[in-house]
N, C-alpha and C positions, 0 to 999 in steps of 0.2 A: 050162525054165520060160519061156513065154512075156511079152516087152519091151514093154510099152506105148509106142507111140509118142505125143509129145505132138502136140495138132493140131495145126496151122501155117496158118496166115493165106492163102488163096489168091487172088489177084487179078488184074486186068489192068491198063493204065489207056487210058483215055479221051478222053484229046486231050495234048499233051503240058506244059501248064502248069495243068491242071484235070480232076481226076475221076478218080475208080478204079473200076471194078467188081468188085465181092467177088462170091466165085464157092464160099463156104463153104456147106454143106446149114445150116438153121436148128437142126436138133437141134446144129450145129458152135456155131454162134453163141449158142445158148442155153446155154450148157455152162457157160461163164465164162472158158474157157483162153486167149479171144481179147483179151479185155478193151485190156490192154496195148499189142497190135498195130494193132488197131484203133483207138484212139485217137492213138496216134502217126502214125499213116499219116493222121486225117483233117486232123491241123496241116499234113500233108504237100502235100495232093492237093486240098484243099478242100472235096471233096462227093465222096462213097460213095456207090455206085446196090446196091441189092439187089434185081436181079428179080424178079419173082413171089415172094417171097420168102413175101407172105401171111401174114404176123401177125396176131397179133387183137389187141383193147385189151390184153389181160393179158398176153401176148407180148410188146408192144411196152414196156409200161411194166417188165416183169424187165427187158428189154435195156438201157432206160434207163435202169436205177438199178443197171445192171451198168459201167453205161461211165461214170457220174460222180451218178447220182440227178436224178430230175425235180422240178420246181419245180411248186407249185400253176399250172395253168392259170390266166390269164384268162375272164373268164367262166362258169366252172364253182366251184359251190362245194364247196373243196375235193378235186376232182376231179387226174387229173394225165394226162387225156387231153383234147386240145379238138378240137372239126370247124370245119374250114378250109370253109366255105359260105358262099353269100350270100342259101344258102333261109331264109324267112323261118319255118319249119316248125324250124329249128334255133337259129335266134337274136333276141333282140329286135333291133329298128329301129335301136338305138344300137351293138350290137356288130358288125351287118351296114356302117354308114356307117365303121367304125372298120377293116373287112377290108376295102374299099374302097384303104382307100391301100395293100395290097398288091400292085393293079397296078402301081406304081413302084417301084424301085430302092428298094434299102431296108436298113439293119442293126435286127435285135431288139432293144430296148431303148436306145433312144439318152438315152429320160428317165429312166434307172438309175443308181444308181452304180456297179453293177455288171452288166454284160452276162448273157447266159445264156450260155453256151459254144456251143453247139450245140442245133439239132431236128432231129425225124425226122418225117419224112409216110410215111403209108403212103393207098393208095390204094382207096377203096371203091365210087365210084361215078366214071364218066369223064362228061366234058360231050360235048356233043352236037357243040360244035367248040370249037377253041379251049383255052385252061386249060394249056398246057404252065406249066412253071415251069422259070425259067431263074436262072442264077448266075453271078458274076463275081469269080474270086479276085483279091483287094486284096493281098497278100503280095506273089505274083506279079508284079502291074502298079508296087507299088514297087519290088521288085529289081528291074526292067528301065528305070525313070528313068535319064535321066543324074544323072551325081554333081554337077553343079552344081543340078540342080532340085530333089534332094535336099534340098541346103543350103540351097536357099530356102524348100522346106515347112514342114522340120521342127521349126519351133519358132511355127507358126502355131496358132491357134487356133480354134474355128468356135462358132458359137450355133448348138444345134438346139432346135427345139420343136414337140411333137405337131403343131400347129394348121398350121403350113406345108404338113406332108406332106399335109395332108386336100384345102387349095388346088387338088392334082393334080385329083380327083376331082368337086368342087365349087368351081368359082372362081368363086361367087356366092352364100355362104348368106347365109342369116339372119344380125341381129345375135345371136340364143340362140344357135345354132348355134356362133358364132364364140366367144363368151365362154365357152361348154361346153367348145372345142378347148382355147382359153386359159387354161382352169381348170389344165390339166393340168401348167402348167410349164413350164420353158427351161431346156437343164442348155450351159455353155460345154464344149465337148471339144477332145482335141489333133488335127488332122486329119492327124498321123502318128501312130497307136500303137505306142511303143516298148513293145513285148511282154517280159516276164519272159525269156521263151524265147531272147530277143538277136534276134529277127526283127522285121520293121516290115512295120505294112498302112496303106492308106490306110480314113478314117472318111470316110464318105462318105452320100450316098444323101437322101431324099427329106423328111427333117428339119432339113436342111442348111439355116441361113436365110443367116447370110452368116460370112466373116471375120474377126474381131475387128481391127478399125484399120484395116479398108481401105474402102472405100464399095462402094455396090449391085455398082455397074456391073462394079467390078474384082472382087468378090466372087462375082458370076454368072460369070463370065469362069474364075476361075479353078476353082470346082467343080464346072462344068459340064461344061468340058474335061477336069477329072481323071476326073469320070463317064464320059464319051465316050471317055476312054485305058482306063481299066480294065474297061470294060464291052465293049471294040474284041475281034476276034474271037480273039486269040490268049488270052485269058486268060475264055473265055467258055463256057457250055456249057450250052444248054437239053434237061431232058428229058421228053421224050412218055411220059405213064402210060400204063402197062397195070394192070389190076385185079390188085391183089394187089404194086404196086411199091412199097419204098422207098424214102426218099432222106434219108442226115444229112448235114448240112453243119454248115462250121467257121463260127460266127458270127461270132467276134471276127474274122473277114479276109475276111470271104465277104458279096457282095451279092447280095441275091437279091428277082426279083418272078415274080408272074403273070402269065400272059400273058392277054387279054381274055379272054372267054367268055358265053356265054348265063346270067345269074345266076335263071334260071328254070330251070333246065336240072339238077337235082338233086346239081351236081357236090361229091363228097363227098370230104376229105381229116382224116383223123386225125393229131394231131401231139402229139408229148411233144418236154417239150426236157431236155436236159442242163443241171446248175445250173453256174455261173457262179462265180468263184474268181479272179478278176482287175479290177481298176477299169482304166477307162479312164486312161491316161496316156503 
């Protein structure tokens, strides 16, 4: 009588303080046997690439509500797939200026109280130049602090709020504009997350406004630099789509932005994210 074997998780990795590539066929993935493996590896590695892997919407959202269930979309109602575009053919004026701040460094939800764990892009249409997306494990670039820089982060605390990150983008709106961004909030966070798991990342990225009890100057100084540490090439990894690619990443440790691109240019990304089971602290 023939043994079934159980699958088993096949991978590589990718640079050696970020990224793996899974090298499972999609019927593997689709299965559910990996669930487990996968997840744990991507607290691991930060960001999973699945080549051509080729999902459709319905593919991608099984996989995602296999590895932890998707959260309603932004901008979709009710939906739990959203397009990552700045065609104006796919989104109103407001949510295209809002995809905007995801040319800068960035974490998912910094006005939450609770994070999303992770997303997945899969890739549909490629830009004409431009449009990599890139990431930078925070886990990573703590464990490699010294242990006295350590002891001075980690009981720091940061103000983020929507309307800073948009700055990037537009460092001159309107006053609507501004008071729109400002509607949204200011949540304080710890700029160490001490994780359930006994690991620490740094909170960082492009909602960052300053410090709590330090002033502007030392406040730019010191998130800028940790930006410029953790985003430095050893803990860094951009990847080039090809049609039909994946990519999840670990939210709660992982920065990540786009890189420029022609936003006339049709470039198309689909993304579901993993729901979220941890507050920041």
């Amino acid at each position: 009588m023939a043994v079934l074997e159980k699958t088993k998780l096949r991978h590589e990795e990718i640079k050696p303080k970020i990224g793996s590539r899974i090298l499972n066929s999609k019927e593997e993935l689709l299965s559910g046997e990996l669930v487990e493996e996968i997840n744990d590896l991507l607290e691991q590695r930060g960001v999973l690439v699945f080549k051509k892997i080729d999902f459709t919407d319905e593919e991608q959202v099984t996989f995602s509500n296999m590895l932890g269930g998707n959260a309603t979309e932004i901008g979709v109602d009710g939906g739990a797939v959203f397009s990552i575009s700045l065609d104006a053919k796919e989104h109103s004026k407001e949510v295209i200026e809002y995809l905007k701040g995801s040319l800068y460094w960035h974490v998912d939800g910094t006005m939450n109280p609770v994070p999303i764990r992770g997303s997945i892009l899969s890739s549909k249409v490629l830009p004409t130049w431009g449009g990599n997306t890139e990431f930078a494990n925070c886990y990573a670039a703590y464990d490699d602090l010294p242990e006295d820089k350590k002891a001075e982060l980690d009981e720091l605390r940061v103000t983020h709020a929507m309307w800073v990150s948009q700055l990037y983008w537009c460092p001159e709106p309107t006053l609507a504009q501004l008071e729109d961004w400002q509607s949204k909030g200011e949540q304080e966070l710890p700029l160490v997350w001490h994780h359930k798991s006994g690991r620490n990342s740094l909170v960082l990225g492009n909602t960052a406004r300053n410090v709590v009890g330090k002033d502007m100057e030392e406040s730019a100084r010191i998130l800028h630099g940790l930006r410029e540490f953790a985003t430095s090439e050893p803990y860094h990894y951009a990847h080039e789509w090809e049609v039909g690619d994946a990519v999840m990443w670990d939210n709660t440790g992982t920065l990540h932005r786009a890189m420029p691109y022609d936003p006339d240019c049709g470039r198309l990304l689909r993304r579901t994210i993993l729901l979220g089971d941890e507050p920041f602290s």
